[in-house]
C-alpha positions in Angstrom: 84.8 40.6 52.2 81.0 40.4 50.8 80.3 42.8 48.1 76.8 44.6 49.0 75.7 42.6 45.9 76.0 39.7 47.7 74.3 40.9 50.7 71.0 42.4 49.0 71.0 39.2 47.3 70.8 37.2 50.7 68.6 39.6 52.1 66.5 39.1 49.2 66.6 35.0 49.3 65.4 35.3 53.1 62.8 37.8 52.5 61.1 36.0 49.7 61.2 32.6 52.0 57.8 31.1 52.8 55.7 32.7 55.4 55.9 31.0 58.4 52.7 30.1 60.6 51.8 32.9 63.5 52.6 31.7 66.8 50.4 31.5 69.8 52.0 33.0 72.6 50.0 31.6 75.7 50.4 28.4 73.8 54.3 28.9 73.7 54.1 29.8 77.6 52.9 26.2 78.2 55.1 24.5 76.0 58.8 26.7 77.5 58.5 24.9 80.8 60.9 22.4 79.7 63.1 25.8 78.5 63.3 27.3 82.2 66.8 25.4 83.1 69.0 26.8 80.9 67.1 29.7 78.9 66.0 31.0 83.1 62.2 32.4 83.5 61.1 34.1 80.8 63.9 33.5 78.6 66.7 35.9 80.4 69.4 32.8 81.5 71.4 33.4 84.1 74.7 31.1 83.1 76.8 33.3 80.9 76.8 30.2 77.9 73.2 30.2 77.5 71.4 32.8 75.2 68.7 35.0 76.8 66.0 34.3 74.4 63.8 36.9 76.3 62.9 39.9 73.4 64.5 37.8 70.5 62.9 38.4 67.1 60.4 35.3 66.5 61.8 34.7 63.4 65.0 34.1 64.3 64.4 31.5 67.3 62.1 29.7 64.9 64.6 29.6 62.3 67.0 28.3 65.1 64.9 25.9 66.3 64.1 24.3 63.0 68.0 24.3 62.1 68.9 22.7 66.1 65.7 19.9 64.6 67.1 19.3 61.2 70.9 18.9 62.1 71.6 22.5 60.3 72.8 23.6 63.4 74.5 21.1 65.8 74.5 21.4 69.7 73.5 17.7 71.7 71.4 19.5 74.3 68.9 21.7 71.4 68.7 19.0 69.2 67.5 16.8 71.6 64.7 19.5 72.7 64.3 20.2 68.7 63.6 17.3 67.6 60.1 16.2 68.9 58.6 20.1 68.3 56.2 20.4 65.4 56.6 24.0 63.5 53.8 25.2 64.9 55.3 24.1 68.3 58.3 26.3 67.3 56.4 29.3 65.8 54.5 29.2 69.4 57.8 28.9 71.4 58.9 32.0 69.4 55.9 34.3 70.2 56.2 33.7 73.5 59.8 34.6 73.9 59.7 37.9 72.1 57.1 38.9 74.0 59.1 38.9 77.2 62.0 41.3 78.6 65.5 41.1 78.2 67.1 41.8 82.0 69.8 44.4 81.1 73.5 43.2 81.1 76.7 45.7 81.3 79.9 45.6 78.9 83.6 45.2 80.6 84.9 49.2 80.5 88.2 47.9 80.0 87.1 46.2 76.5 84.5 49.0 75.3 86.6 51.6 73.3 87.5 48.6 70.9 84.1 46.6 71.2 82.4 49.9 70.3 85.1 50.4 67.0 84.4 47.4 65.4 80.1 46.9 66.5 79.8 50.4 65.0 82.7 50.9 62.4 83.7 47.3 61.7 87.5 47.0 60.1 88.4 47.6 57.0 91.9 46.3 57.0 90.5 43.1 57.6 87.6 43.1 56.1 85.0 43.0 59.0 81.6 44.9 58.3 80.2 47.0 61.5 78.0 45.0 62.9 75.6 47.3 63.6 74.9 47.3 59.7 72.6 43.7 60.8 72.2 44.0 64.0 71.3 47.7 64.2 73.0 50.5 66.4 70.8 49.2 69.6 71.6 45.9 69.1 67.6 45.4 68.2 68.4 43.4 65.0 66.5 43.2 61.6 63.1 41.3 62.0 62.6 40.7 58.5 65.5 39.4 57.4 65.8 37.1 60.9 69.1 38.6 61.8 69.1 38.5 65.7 68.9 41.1 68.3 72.0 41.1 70.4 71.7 44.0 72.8 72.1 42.8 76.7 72.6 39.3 75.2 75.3 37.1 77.4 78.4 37.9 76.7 80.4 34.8 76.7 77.7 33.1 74.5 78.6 35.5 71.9 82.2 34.9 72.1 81.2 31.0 71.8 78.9 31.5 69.0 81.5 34.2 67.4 84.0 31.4 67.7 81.8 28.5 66.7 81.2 30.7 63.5 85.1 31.1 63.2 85.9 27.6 63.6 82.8 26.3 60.6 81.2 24.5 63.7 78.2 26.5 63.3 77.4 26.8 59.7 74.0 28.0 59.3 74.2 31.6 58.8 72.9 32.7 55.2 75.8 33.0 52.3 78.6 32.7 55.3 77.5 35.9 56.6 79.1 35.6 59.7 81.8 32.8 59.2 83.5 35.7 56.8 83.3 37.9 59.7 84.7 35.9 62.5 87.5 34.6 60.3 89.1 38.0 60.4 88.6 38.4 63.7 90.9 38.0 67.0 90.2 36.2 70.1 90.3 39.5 71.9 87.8 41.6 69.1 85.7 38.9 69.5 85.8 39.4 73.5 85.5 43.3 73.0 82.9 43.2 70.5 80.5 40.8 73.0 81.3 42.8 75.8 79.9 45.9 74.3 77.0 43.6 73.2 76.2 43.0 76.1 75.9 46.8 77.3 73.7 47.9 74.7 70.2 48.3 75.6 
């Protein structure tokens, strides 16, 4: 389990990082075109594996972009797109994106009483912090410090990213934040946890 000492120390690390070049939103609108057939108009995808990108914090997709461009983060289909943006092509991409509206999504009843333990409360047995500690009790996330916003996001692209985190197969989360989270984790907290993701708005 991270000590907070660890934690304040990443925050710290990311919020002293260099400031990255404002975006141009209408010059972002031009350039998502190409993002329309998997990330769906205006960022809210409609196939369950692909993230809404719709009301995500601009630093965050720029951060993701630039990892998906320099191999930090791996996926074929990103890293392709990545590769020929500039990062002011990035920074623009992002503006336009968290400008626009996430389409509400709803969590599985069946999975909420547990989803809603460990997003608010985490697990101390194991180890697992509350997630709402990053991502905040909405889900809206923590702007400055890049950490996502997760409320109404696709369920089963949580559970792959979750998993992907689990597994080391995604690896560029700051200090192993979330790696030593989804280690401790079960397939079915996972599940629970994305489902009540999903119904926070």
């Amino acid at each position: 389990m991270m000590s907070h000492k660890t934690i304040i120390l990443s925050l710290a690390l990311l919020l002293a990082a260099p400031v990255q070049a404002a975006g141009n939103a209408a010059a972002g609108e031009q350039k998502a075109g190409v993002c329309v057939a998997c990330h769906g108009p205006n960022g809210n995808s409609v196939n369950p594996i692909w993230p809404k990108l719709a009301g995500q914090g601009a630093g965050y997709i720029a951060k993701q972009l630039a990892d998906f461009k320099s191999g930090a983060r791996k996926d074929p289909i990103m890293s392709g797109q990545a590769v020929a943006l500039s990062s002011q092509d990035m920074a623009n991409l992002a503006a336009y994106f968290t400008k626009q509206k996430i389409s509400p999504a709803s969590a599985d009843k069946s999975k909420l009483t547990l989803g809603q333990n460990i997003y608010r409360g985490g697990n101390k047995e194991k180890g697992v912090a509350a997630c709402m500690g990053c991502h905040g009790p909405s889900g809206a996330g923590n702007l400055a410090a890049k950490f996502p916003a997760l409320g109404s996001q696709q369920s089963a692209y949580v559970v792959k990213a979750m998993k992907d985190f689990r597994s080391g197969a995604r690896s560029n989360d700051p200090s192993k934040m979330m790696r030593n989270i989804a280690i401790r984790m079960t397939d079915k907290e996972i599940e629970a946890v994305a489902s009540y993701i999903a119904g926070l708005h």
